[in-house]
N, C-alpha and C positions, 0 to 999 in steps of 0.2 A: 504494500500500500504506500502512498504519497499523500504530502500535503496537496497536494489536487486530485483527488477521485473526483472529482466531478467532472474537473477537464479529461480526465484520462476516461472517461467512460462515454465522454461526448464524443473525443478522437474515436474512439473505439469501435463505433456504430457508427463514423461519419466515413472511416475506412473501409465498411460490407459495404456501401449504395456506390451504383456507377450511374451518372448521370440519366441513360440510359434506363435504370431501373425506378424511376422519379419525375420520367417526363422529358429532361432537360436535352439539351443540344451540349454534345463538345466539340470544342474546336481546339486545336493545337496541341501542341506534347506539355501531356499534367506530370507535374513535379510531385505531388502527392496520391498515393492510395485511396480510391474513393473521393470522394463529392469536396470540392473544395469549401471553407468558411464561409466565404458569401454567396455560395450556393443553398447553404443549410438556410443562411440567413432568408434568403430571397423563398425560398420554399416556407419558410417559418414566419413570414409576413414582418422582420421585425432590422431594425439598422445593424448593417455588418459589420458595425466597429465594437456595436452594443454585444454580436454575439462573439464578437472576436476574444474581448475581454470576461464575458465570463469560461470561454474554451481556456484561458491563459489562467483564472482564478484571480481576477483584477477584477470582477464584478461579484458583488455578494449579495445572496438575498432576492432572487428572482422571483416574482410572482407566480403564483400555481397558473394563471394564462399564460405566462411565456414558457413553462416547461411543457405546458400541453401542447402547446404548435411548435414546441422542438423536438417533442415525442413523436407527432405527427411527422414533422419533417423527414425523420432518420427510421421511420416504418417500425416504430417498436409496440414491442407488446405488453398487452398487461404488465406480465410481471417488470419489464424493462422498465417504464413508465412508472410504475412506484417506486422501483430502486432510486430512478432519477430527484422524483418527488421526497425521497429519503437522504438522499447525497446532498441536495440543494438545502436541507431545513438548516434553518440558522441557530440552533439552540446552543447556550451555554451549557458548557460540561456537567456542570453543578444539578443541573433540569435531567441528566439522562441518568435512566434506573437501570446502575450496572446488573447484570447476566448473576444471579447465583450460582456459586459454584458448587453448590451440595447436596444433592439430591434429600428429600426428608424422610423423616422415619416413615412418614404415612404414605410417603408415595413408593417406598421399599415396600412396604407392606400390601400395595395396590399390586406391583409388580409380580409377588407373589401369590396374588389372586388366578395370575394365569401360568398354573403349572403344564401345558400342554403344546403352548406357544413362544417363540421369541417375545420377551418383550426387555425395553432397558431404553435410560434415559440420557439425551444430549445437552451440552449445552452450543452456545452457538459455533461456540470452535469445533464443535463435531468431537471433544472429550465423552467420553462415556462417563458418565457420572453412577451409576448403579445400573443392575441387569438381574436379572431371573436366571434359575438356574438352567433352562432352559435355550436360550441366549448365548449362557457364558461357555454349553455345549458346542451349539452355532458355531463361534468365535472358536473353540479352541486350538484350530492347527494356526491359530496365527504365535507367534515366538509369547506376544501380548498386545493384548486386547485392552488397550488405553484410548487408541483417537483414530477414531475411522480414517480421517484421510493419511494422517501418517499409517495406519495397515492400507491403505489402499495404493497408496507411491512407493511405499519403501519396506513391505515386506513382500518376498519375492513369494509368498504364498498365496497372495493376492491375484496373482495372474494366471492360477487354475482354480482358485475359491469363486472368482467372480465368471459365469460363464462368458457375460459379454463382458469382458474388464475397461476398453473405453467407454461404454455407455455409462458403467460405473465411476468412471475418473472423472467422466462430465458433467454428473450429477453431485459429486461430492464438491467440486472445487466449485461449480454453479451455487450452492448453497449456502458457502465460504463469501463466495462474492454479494448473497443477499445479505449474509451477516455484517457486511460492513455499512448499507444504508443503515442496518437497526443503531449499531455504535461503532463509528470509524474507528474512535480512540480507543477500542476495548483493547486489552493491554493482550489478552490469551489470544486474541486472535491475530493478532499482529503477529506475536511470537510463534505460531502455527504457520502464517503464510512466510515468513521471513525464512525459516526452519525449509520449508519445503520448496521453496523457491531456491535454493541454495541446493537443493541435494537432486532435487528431479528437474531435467529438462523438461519432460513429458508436466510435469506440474506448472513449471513457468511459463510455457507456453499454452496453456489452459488457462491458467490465470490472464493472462495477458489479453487473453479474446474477449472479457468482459461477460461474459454470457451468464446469465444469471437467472435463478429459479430456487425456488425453496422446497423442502420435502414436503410434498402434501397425499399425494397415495400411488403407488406404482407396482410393477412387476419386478421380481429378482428372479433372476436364475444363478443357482448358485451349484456348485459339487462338492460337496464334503466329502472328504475320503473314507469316514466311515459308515454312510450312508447311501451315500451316490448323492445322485442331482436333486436337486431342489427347485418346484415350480414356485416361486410365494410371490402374494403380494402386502403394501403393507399401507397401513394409515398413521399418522403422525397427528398429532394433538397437542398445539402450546399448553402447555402448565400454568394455570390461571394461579395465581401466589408465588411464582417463581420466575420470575422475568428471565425470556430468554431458554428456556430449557424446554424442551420434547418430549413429551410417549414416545416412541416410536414402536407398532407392535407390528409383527410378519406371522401371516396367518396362510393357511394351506386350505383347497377346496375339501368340502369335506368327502372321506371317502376315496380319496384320490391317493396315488402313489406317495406324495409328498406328504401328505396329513400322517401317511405310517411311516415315512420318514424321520417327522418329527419324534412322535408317539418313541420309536426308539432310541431318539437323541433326548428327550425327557425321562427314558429312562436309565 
C-alpha cells in the first residue's frame, strides 16, 4: 500500500479501458497504458486539471457525485465503486473502529455448534482468529494454518490443496484489496501485504491489478490428501460486535461425495 491508494487505484482501472472500449477516437502513439487523464476526465463530465490532481493525491475530499461519474467513467463495478467511495472518505484516524483481533468466547463456542462442517473466523488481514475442529482438519496439511493468504502464496501445499489455485490467489488478494477501503492505516494489514509482496511475485502482481471483491459466498474445490477432493461452497457473515472479523462457514451438498468427505474429516 501507499500514501495514495486512491490514485493508484484510479491509475489502475484507467490502464484496463482503450479508448476504443468507451467510445472514444485515438489518434497518435499513447505514451500511457489505457485511456489517458483527460480522457477519464472528459468521459466523467468534470475539468482535467481537477481530475488530474486528485489521480496525483493533490485533491482531497471528492464529493460522492464526482466519484460516481469517475466510476462511471472507468466501467467499474459494484464492488469497484465502493472500494473507490471507501479510499476517497476523508475521516480522521481517531473516527475509525480498528479490526478486533480476538475472536470471543461466545463466538468459539458458536463455532463449535457446527461439528460437521468447516467453520472459523477472519479478521481483515485474512489471520485466522479461531476455527472448529472440523476446519483445523481442513487446514491440516498446510506446515500452519495462521493466515490464509500467506498458506495461499507461500506454502507450496497450497498449489495441490487448492484445485483451481489462481482463482484462489484472486480471490484472496481481491479481498486484501477490499480491506484497505475498510482501514488503509490498519497496521496487520499492511504488514500482510508488505510481507507478501516481498516474497511472491505471483502476489505483487495481483496486488498491483487493483481488482477487488470481498468474501460473500462461492464455490471451493479443494483435494485433501486424506480425503480426496472436495466440492464446497461457502457463506461469510460480518461479526456484528466485532468490527472487521468473518464466519466464514464451507458447507457440502447434502448427501453428496463431499458431505462424506467431511463426515470423515470430522471425524
Amino acid at each position: 500500500m501507499t500514501s495514495n491508494d486512491l490514485g493508484d487505484f484510479l491509475r489502475a482501472h484507467r490502464a484496463r479501458l482503450r479508448p476504443d472500449d468507451v467510445g472514444l477516437a485515438s489518434y497518435g502513439r499513447r505514451r500511457v497504458a489505457g485511456l489517458r487523464r483527460d480522457e477519464v476526465a472528459v468521459l466523467a463530465g468534470m475539468n482535467g486539471d481537477y481530475y488530474a490532481r486528485l489521480e496525483q493525491g493533490r485533491e482531497r475530499g471528492p464529493s460522492p457525485q464526482v466519484l460516481d461519474a469517475i466510476s462511471r467513467a472507468l466501467r467499474m463495478d459494484d464492488a469497484a465503486r465502493t472500494h473507490l467511495h471507501r479510499l476517497a472518505a476523508v475521516l480522521p484516524d481517531g473516527r475509525r473502529t480498528r479490526p478486533d483481533e480476538m475472536a470471543s468466547a461466545e463466538l468459539r463456542h458458536l463455532l463449535d455448534g457446527y461439528p460437521h462442517t468447516p467453520a472459523f473466523v477472519l479478521n481483515p488481514a485474512t489471520d485466522l482468529l479461531a476455527s472448529n475442529a472440523v476446519a483445523d482438519a481442513l487446514f491440516s496439511p498446510f506446515e500452519t494454518a495462521d493466515n490464509l493468504a500467506r498458506m495461499t502464496f507461500l506454502d507450496v501445499t497450497a498449489r495441490t490443496f487448492f484445485a483451481r489455485w489462481d482463482r484462489a490467489a484472486e480471490a484472496v488478494v481481491a479481498g486484501l484489496r477490499e480491506a484497505t477501503g475498510l482501514d488503509p492505516h490498519y497496521p496487520r494489514l499492511r504488514e500482510v501485504v508488505s510481507s507478501l509482496t516481498a516474497a511472491s511475485g505471483e502476489f505483487a502482481a495481483l496486488w498491483s491489478s487493483h481488482t477487488v471483491y470481498g468474501k460473500t459466498r462461492d464455490a471451493k474445490e479443494i483435494h485433501h490428501p486424506d480425503v480426496g477432493p472436495l466440492d464446497l461452497s461457502y457463506q461469510s457473515f460480518d461479526v456484528r460486535g466485532a468490527p472487521g472479523q468473518q464466519l466464514v462457514i464451507y458447507h457440502a451438498a447434502p448427501g453428496s461425495p463431499s458431505a462424506r468427505a467431511l463426515s470423515l474429516l470430522a471425524a
